[in-house]
ZAGU-461255 format. One record per residue: residue number from 1; x, y, z of N, C-alpha, C, CB in turn. Coordinates in steps of 0.001 Angstrom, whole numbers, plus 524288, in hexadecimal, padded with zeros to 5 digits. Glycine has a CB too. Layout:
! residues N
 num   n.X   n.Y   n.Z  ca.X  ca.Y  ca.Z   c.X   c.Y   c.Z  cb.X  cb.Y  cb.Z
 NUM     X     Y     Z     X     Y     Z     X     Y     Z     X     Y     Z
...
! end
This chain:
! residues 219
 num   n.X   n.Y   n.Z  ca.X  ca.Y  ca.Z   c.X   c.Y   c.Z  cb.X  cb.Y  cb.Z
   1 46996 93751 354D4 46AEF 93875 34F58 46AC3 9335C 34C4E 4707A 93B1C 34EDE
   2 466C5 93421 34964 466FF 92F15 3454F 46D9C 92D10 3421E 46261 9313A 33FCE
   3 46B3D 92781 33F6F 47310 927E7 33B55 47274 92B6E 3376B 475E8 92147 336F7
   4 46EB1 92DBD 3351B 46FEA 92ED9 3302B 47234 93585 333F9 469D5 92E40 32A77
   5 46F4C 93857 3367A 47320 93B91 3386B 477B4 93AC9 33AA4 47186 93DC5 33AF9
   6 477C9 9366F 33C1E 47D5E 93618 33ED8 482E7 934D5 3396C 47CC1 92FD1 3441A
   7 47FA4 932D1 336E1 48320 93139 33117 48528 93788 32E6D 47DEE 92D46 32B7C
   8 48167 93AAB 32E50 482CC 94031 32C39 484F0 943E3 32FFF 47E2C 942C9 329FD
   9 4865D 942F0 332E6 48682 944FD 3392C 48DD4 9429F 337BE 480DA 9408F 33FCC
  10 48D02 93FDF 33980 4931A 93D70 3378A 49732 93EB5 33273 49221 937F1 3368A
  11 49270 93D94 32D2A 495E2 94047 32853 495F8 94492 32935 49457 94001 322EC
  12 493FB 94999 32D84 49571 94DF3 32CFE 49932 94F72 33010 49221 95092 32D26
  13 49A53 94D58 331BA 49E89 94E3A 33708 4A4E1 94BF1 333EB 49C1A 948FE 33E00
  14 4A3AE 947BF 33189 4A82A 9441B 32DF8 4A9C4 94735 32A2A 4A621 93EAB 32B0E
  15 4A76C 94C62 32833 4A66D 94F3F 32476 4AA8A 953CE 3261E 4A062 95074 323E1
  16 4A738 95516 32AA2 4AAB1 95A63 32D28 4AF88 95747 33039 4A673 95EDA 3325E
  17 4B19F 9545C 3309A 4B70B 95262 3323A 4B9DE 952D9 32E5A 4B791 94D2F 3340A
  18 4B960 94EDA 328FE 4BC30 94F27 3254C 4BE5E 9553E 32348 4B957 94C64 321D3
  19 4B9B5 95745 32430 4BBAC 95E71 32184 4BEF9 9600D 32556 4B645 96414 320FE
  20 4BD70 95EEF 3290E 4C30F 960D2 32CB7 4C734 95FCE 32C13 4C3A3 95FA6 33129
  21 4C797 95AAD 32ADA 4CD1F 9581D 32B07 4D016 9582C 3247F 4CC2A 95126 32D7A
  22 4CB7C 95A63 321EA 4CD2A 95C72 31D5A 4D08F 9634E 31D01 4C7B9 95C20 31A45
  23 4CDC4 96462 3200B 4D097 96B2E 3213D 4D3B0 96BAC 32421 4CDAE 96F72 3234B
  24 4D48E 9691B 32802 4DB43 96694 329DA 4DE15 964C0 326A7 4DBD6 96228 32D66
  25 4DDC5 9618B 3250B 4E109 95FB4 32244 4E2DD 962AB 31E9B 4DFAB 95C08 320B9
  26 4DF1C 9664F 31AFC 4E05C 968F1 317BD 4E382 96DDD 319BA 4DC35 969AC 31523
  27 4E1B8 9705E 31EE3 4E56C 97536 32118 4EA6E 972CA 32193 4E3AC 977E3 3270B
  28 4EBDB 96C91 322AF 4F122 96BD4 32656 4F60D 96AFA 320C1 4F064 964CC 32B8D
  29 4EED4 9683D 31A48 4F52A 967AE 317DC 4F642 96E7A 31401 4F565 9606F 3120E
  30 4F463 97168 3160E 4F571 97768 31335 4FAF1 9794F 3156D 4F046 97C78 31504
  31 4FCC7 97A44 311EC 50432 97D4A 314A9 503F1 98204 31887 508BC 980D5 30EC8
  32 5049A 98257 31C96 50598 98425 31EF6 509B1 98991 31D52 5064F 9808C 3217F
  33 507C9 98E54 31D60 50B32 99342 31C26 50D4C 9951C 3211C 50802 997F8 3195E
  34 51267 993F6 31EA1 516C3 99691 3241C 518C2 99D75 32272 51E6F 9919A 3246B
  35 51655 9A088 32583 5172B 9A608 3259E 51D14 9A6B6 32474 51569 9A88D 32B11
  36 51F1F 9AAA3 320AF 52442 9AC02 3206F 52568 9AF75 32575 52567 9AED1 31B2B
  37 529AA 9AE15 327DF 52C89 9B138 32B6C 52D3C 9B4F9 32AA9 53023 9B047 32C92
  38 52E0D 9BA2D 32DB4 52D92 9BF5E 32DBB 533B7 9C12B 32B4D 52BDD 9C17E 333F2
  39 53628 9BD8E 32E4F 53CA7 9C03B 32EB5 53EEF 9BBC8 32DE0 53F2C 9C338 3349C
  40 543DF 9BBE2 32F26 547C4 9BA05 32C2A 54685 9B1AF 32B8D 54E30 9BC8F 32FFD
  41 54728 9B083 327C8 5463D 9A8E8 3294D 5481B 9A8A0 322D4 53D4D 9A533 32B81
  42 546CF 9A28B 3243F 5472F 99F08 31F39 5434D 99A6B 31FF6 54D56 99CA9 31E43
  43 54053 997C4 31BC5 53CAE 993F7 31BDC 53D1C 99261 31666 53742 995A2 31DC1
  44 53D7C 98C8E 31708 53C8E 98A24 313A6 53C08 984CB 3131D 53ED2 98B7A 31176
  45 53CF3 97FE4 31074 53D7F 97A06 3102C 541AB 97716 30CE7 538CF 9782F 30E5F
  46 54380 974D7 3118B 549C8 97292 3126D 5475D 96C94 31226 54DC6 97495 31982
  47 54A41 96922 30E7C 5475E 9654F 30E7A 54135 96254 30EDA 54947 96495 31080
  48 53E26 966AD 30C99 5384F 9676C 30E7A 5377F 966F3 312C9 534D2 96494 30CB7
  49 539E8 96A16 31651 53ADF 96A91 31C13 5392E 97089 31C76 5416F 9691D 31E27
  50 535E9 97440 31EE2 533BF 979B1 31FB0 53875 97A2B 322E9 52D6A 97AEC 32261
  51 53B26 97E8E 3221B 5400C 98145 32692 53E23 98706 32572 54827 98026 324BD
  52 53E74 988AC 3292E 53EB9 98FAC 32BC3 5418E 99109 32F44 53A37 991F6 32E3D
  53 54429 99468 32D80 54855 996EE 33154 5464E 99BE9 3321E 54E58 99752 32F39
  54 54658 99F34 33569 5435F 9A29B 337A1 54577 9A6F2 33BDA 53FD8 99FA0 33998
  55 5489F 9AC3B 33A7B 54B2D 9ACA0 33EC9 54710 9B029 34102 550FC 9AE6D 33E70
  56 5481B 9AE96 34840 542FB 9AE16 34C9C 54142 9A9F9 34E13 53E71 9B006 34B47
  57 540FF 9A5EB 3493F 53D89 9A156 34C5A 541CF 99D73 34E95 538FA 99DB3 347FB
  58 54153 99AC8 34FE4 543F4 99550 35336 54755 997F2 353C8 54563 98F54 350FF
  59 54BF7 99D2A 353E0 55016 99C96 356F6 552FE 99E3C 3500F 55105 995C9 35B2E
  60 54FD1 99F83 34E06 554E6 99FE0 34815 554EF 9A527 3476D 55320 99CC5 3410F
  61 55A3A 9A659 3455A 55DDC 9ABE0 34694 55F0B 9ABAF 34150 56397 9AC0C 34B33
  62 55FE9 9B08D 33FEC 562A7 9B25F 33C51 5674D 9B4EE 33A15 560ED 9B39C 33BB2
  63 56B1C 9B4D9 338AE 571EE 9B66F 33919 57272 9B7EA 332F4 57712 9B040 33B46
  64 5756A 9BDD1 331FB 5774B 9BDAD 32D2C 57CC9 9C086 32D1C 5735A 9BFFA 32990
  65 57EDD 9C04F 32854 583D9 9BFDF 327DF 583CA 9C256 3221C 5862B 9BA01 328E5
  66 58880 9C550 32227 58A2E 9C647 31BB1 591BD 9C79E 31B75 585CA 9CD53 318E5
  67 59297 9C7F9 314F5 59730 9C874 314E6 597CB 9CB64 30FE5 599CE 9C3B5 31599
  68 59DC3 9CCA7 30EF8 59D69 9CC3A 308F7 5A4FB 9CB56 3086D 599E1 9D345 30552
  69 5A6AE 9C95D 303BB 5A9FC 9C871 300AA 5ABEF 9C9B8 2FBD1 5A98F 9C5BB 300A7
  70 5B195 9CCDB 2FAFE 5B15B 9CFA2 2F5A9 5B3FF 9CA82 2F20E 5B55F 9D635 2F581
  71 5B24E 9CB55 2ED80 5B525 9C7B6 2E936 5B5A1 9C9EE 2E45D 5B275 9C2B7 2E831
  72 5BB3C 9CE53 2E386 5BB14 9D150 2E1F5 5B8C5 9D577 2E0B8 5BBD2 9D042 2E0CE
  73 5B6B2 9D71D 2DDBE 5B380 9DCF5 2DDE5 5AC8C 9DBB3 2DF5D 5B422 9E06A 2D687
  74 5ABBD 9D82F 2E25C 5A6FF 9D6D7 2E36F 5A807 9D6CE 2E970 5A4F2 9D1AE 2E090
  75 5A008 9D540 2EB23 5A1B4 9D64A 2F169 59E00 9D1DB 2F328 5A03B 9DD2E 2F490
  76 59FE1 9CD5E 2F328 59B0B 9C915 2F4E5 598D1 9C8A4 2F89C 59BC3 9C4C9 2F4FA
  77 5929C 9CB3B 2F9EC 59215 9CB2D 2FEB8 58EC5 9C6DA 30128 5907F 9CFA9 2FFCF
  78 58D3A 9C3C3 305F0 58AE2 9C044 306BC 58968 9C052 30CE3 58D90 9BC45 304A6
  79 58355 9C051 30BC4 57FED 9C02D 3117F 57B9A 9BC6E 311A6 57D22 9C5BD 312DB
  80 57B7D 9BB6E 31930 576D5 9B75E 318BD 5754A 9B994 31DF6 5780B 9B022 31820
  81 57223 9B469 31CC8 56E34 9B5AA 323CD 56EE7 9ADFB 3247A 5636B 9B967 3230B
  82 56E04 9AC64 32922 56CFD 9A867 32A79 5687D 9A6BA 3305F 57203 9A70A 32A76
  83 564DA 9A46E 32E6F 56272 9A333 333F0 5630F 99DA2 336AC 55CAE 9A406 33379
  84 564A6 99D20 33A6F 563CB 9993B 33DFC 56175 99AC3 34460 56919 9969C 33E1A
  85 561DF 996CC 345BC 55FA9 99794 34ACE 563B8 99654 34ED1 55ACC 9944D 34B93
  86 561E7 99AEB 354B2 56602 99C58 3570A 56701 99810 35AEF 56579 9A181 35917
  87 5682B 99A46 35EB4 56A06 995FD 364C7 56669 99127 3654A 568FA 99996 36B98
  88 5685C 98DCB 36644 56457 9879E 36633 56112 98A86 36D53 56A5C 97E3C 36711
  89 55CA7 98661 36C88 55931 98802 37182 553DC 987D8 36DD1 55AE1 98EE2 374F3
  90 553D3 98926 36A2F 54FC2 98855 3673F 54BC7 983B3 3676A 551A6 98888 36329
  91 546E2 984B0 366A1 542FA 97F8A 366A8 544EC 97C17 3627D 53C7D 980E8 3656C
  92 547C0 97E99 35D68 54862 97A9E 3598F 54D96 97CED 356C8 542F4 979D4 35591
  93 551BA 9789B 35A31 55625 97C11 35799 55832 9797A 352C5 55B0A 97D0B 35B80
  94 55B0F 97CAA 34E9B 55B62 97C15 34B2C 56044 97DA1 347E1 557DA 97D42 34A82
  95 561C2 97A84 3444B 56935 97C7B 34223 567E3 97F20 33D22 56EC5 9762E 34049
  96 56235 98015 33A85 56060 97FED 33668 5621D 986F0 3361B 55A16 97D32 3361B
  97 565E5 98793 3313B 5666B 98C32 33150 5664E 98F26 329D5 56BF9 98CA4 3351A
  98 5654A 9937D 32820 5656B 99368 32372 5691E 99847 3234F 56017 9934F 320B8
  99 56A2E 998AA 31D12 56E22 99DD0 31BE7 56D6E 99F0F 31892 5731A 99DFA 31BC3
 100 56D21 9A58D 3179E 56C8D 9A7BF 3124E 56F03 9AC11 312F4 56741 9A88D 3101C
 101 57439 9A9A0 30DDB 57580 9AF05 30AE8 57818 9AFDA 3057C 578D3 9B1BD 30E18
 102 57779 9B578 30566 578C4 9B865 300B6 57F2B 9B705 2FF15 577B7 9BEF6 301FC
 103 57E2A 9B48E 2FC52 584A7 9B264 2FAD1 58801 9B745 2F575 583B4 9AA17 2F70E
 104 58BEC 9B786 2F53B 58F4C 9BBEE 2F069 58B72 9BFFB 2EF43 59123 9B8E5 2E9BA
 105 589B6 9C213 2F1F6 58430 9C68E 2EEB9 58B7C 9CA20 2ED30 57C69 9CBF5 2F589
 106 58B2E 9CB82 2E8DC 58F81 9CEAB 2E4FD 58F20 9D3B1 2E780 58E14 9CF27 2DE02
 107 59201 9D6E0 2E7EE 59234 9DE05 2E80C 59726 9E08F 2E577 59271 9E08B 2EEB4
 108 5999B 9E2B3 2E38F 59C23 9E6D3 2DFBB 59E98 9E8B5 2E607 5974B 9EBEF 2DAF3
 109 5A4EC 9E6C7 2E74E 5A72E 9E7AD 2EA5A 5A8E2 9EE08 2EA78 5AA69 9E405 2EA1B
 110 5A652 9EFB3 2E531 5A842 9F64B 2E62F 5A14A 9F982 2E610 5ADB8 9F94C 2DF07
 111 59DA6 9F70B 2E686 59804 9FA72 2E82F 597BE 9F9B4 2ECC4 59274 9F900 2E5E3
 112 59705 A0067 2EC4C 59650 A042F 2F1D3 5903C A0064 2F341 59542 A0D3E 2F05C
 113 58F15 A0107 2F8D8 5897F A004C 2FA1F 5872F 9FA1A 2F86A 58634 A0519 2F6DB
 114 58ADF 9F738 2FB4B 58A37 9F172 2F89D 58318 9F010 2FD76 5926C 9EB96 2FA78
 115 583B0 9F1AF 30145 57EDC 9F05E 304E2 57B1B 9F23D 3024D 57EA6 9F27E 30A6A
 116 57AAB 9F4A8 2FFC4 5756B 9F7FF 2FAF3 574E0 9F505 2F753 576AC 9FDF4 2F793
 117 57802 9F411 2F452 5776A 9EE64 2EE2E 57694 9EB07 2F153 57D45 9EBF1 2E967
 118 576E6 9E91D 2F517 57711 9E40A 2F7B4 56FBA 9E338 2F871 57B5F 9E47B 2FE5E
 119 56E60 9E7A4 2FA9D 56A50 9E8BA 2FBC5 565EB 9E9A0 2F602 56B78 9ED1C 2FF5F
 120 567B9 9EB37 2F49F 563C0 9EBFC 2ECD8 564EB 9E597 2ED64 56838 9F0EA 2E479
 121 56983 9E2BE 2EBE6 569A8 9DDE8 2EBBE 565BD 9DAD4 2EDD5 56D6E 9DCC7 2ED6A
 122 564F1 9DC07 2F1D8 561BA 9D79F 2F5D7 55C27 9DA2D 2F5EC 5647E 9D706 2FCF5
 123 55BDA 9DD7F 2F34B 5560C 9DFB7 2F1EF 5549F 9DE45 2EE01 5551E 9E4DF 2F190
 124 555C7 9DE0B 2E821 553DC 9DEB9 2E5B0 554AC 9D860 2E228 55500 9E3D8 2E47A
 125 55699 9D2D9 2E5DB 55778 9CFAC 2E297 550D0 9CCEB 2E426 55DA4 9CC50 2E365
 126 55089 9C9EE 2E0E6 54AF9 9C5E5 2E220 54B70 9C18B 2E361 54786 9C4D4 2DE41
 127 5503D 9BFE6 2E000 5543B 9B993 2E20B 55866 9B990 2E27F 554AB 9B4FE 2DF09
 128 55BD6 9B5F3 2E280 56142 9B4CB 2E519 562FB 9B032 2E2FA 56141 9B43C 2EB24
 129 566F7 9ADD5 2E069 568D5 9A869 2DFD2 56917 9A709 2E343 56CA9 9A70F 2DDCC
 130 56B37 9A0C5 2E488 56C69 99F8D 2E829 573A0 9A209 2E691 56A3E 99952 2E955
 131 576B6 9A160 2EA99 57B80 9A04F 2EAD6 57E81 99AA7 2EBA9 57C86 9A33E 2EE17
 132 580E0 998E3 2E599 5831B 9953A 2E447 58A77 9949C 2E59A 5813E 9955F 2DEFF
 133 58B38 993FB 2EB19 59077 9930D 2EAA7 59558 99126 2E4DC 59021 98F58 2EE58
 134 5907C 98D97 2E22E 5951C 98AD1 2DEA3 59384 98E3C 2DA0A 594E3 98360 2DD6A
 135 58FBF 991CB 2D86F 58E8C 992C1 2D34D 5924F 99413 2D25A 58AF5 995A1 2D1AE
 136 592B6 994F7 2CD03 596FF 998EA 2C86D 59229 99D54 2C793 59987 994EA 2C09D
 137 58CC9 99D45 2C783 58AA6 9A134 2C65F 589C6 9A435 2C8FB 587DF 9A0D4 2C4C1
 138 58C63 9A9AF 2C819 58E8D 9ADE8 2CB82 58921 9AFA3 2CCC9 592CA 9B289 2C8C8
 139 582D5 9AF39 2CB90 57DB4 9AFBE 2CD50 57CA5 9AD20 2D14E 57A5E 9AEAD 2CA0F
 140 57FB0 9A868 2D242 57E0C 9A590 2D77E 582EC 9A579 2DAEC 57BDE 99F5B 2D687
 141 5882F 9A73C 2DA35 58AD9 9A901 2DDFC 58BC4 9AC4B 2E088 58D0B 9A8BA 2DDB2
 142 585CB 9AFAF 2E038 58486 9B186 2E4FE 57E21 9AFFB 2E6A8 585B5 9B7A4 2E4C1
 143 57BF3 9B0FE 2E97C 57733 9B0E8 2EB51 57600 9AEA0 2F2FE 574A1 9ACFA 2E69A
 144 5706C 9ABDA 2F1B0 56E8F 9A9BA 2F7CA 57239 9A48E 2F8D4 56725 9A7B3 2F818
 145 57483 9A506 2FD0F 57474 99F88 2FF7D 571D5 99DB0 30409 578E5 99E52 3008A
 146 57012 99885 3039C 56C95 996A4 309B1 56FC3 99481 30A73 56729 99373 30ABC
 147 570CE 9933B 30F96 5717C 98D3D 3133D 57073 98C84 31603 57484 98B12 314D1
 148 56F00 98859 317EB 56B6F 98512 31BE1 56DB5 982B9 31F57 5687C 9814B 319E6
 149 56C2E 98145 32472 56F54 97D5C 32913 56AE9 97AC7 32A64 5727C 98034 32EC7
 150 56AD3 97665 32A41 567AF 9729F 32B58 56718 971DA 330A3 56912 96E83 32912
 151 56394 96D98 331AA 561E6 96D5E 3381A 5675A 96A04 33AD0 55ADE 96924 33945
 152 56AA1 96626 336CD 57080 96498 33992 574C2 968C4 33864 572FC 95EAA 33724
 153 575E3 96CC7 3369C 577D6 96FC4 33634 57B42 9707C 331A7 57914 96FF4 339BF
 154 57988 96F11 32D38 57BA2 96C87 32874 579D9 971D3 325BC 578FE 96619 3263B
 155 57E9B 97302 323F4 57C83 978D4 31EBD 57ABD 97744 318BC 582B5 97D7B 31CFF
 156 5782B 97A43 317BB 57830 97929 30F9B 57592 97E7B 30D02 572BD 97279 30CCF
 157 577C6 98145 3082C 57827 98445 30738 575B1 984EB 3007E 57C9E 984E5 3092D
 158 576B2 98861 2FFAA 57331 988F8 2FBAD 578B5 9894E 2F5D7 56E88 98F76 2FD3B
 159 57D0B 98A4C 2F848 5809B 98E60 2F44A 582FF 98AE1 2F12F 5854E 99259 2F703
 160 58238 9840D 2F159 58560 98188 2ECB4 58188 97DE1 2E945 58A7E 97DCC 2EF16
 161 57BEA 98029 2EAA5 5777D 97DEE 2E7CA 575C0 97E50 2E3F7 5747C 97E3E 2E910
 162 57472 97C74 2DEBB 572C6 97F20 2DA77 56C10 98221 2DBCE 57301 97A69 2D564
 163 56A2A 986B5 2DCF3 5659B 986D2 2DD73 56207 987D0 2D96D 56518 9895A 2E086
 164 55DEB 985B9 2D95C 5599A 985A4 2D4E4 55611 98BA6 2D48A 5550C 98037 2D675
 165 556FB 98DCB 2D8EF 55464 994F7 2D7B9 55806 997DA 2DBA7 54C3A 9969D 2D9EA
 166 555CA 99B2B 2DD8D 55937 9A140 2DE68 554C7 9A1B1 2E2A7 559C4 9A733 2D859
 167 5570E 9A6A6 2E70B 553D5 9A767 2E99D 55074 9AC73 2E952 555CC 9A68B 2ED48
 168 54B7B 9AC0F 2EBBF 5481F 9B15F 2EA85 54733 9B341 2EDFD 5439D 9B176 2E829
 169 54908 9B888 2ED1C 547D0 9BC64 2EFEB 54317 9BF9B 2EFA9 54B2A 9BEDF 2EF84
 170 53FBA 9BE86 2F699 5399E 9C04D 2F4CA 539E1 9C677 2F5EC 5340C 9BD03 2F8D6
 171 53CC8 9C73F 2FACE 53B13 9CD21 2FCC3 541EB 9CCB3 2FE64 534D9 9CE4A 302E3
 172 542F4 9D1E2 2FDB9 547E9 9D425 2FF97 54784 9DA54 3037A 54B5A 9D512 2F9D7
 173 5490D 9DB38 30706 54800 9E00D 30B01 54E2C 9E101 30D47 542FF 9DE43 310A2
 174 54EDF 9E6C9 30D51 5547F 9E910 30ECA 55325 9E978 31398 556E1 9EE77 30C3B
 175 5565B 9E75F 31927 5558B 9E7A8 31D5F 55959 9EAE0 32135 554E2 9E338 31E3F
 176 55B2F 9ED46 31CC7 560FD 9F04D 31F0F 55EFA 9F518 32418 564BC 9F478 31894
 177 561EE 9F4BB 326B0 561C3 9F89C 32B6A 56573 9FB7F 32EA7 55FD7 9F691 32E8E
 178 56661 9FFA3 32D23 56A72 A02E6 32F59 56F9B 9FF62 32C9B 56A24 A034B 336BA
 179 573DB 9FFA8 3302D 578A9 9FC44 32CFA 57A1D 9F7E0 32B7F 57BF2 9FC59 32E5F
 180 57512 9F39D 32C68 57218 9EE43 32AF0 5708E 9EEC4 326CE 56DD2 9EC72 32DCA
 181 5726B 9EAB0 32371 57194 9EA9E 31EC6 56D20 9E641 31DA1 57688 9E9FB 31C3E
 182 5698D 9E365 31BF9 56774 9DFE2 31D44 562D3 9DEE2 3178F 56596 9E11B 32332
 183 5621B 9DB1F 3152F 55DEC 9D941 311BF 55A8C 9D4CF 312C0 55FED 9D83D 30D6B
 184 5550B 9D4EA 31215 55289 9CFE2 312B8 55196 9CD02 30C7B 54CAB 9D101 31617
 185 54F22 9CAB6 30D28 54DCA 9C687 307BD 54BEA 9C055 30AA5 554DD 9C568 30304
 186 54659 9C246 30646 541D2 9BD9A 307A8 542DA 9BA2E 3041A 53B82 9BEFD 30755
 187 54340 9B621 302BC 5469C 9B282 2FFE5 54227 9AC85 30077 54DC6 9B216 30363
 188 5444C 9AB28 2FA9F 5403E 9A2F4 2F9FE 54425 9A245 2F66E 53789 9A130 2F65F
 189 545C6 99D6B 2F742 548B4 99A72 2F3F4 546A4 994F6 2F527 54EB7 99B39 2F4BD
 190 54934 990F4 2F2DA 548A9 98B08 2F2A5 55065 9887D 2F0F9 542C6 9896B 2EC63
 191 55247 986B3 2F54D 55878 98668 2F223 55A3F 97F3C 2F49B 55E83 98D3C 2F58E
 192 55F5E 97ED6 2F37F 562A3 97A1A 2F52B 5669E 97B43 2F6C4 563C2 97693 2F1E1
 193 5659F 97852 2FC49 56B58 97A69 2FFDA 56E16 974D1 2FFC1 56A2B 97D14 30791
 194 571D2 9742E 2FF8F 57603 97050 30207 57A36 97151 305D2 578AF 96E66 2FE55
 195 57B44 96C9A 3074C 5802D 96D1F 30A1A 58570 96EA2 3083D 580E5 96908 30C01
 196 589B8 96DD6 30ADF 58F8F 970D7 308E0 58F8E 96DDD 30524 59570 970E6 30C5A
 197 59194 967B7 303F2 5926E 9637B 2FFE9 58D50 96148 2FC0C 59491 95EB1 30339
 198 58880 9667D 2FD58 5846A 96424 2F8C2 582F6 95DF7 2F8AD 58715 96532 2F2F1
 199 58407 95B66 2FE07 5806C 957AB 2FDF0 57C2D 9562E 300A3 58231 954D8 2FDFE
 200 579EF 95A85 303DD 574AC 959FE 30538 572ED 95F7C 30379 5739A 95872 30B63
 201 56C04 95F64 3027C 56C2F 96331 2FFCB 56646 9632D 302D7 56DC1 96310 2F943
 202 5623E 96863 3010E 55DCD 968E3 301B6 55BBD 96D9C 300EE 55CE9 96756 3057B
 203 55557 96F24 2FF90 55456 973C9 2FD32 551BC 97616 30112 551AE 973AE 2F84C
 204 55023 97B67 2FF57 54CB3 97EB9 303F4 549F6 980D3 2FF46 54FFD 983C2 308D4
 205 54314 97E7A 3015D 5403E 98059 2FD6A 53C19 98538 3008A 53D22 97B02 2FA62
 206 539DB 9874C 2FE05 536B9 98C4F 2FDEB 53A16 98E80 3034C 52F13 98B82 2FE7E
 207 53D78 98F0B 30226 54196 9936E 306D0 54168 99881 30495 54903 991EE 3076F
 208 53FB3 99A9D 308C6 53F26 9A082 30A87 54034 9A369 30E75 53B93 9A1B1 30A91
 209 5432B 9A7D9 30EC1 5467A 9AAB2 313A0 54599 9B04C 312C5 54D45 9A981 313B8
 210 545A3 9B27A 318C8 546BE 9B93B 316E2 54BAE 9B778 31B93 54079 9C032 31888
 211 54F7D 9BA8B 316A8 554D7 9BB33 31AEA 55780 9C025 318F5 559C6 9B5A7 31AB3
 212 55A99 9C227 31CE6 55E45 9C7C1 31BD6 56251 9C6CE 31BCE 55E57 9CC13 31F26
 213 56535 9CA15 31787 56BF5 9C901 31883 56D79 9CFA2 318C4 56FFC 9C4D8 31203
 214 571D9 9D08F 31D7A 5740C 9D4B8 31D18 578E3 9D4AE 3199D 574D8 9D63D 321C6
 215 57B02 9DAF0 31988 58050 9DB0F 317EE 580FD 9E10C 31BA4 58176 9DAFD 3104A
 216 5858B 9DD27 31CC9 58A4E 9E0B2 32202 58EF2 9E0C0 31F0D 58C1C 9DCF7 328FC
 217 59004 9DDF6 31B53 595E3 9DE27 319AF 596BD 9E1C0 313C0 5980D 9D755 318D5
 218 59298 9E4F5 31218 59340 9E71C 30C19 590BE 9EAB5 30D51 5915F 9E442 306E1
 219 593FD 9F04D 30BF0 59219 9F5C9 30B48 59010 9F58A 30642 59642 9FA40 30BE4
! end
């Protein structure tokens, strides 16, 4: 092979490398789409940190709880769900735990069929305040609360924060069954949790969850 073929012989080969290493490069810097989970989780970014909680995967469980409280002719009721993960043994164990719930949702301590309004309630809203422990505005003393447990086991919460939006509600589904009472809700927010004394603080951005809260304690 003469140089002048070997010269074009070469720019073509130098040619088809670069394009390669151009279409790598270009697939590796494209974002990567992480499939939404089927069932119950939470995902989002904690210090521009990606967290998913996931119950099924690594060992994370799911627990819920409800109550209610009269204060005078009202009936304050309040439910959550919480996921963490169960018995250590795990490939990657972890203290990282979150919480969500329905804080003062109001009921008329004398309506019959409070599990039915409860239910139109949780159907037919689109958003939610957050729930402001300190407000005076009786619109945000009730609503969502989060809280978080960090990987040292440090809590921070959502309920003495001023928040800048409300949360949205994408899809809502009645999951009730026989004498189980039960609601889902697909949910995105963006909020600020702190600690008890509000001096460490941090946000959770594009957070999104499907979680259920029952009620066992309101006819």
């Amino acid at each position: 092979m003469d140089g002048k073929n070997t010269f074009f012989m070469n720019k073509y080969v130098y040619i088809i490398i670069i394009s390669l290493l151009s279409f790598i490069s270009c697939k590796e810097n494209k974002d990567t789409v992480t499939p939404i989970p089927k069932g119950i989780f939470f995902k989002g970014f904690i210090n521009e940190k990606s967290k998913s909680l996931t119950v099924g995967i690594n060992g994370y469980l799911d627990t819920y709880f409800d109550s209610t409280r009269k204060i005078g002719d009202t009936v304050k009721f309040l439910t959550g769900i919480k996921l963490y993960q169960g018995s250590s043994g795990y490939y990657i164990a972890s203290k990282e735990k979150i919480v969500f719930e329905l804080v003062n949702i109001p009921f008329a301590d004398t309506a019959s069929k409070k599990d039915s309004l409860w239910h139109i309630m949780m159907s037919n809203r689109t958003s939610i305040p957050f729930y402001n422990a300190s407000s005076a505005d009786s619109n945000k003393s009730m609503g969502l609360r989060i809280r978080w447990c960090d990987y040292q086991g440090m809590w921070y919460s959502t309920e003495k924060v001023a928040q800048s939006g409300s949360v949205t509600i994408d899809t809502t589904k009645d999951l009730s069954s026989g004498s189980v009472s039960a609601h889902q809700w697909f949910i995105s927010f963006e909020a600020k949790l702190c600690n008890n004394n509000n001096t460490k603080c941090f946000e959770i951005k594009e957070g999104k969850a499907r979680i259920k809260f029952y009620n066992s304690s309101m006819q």
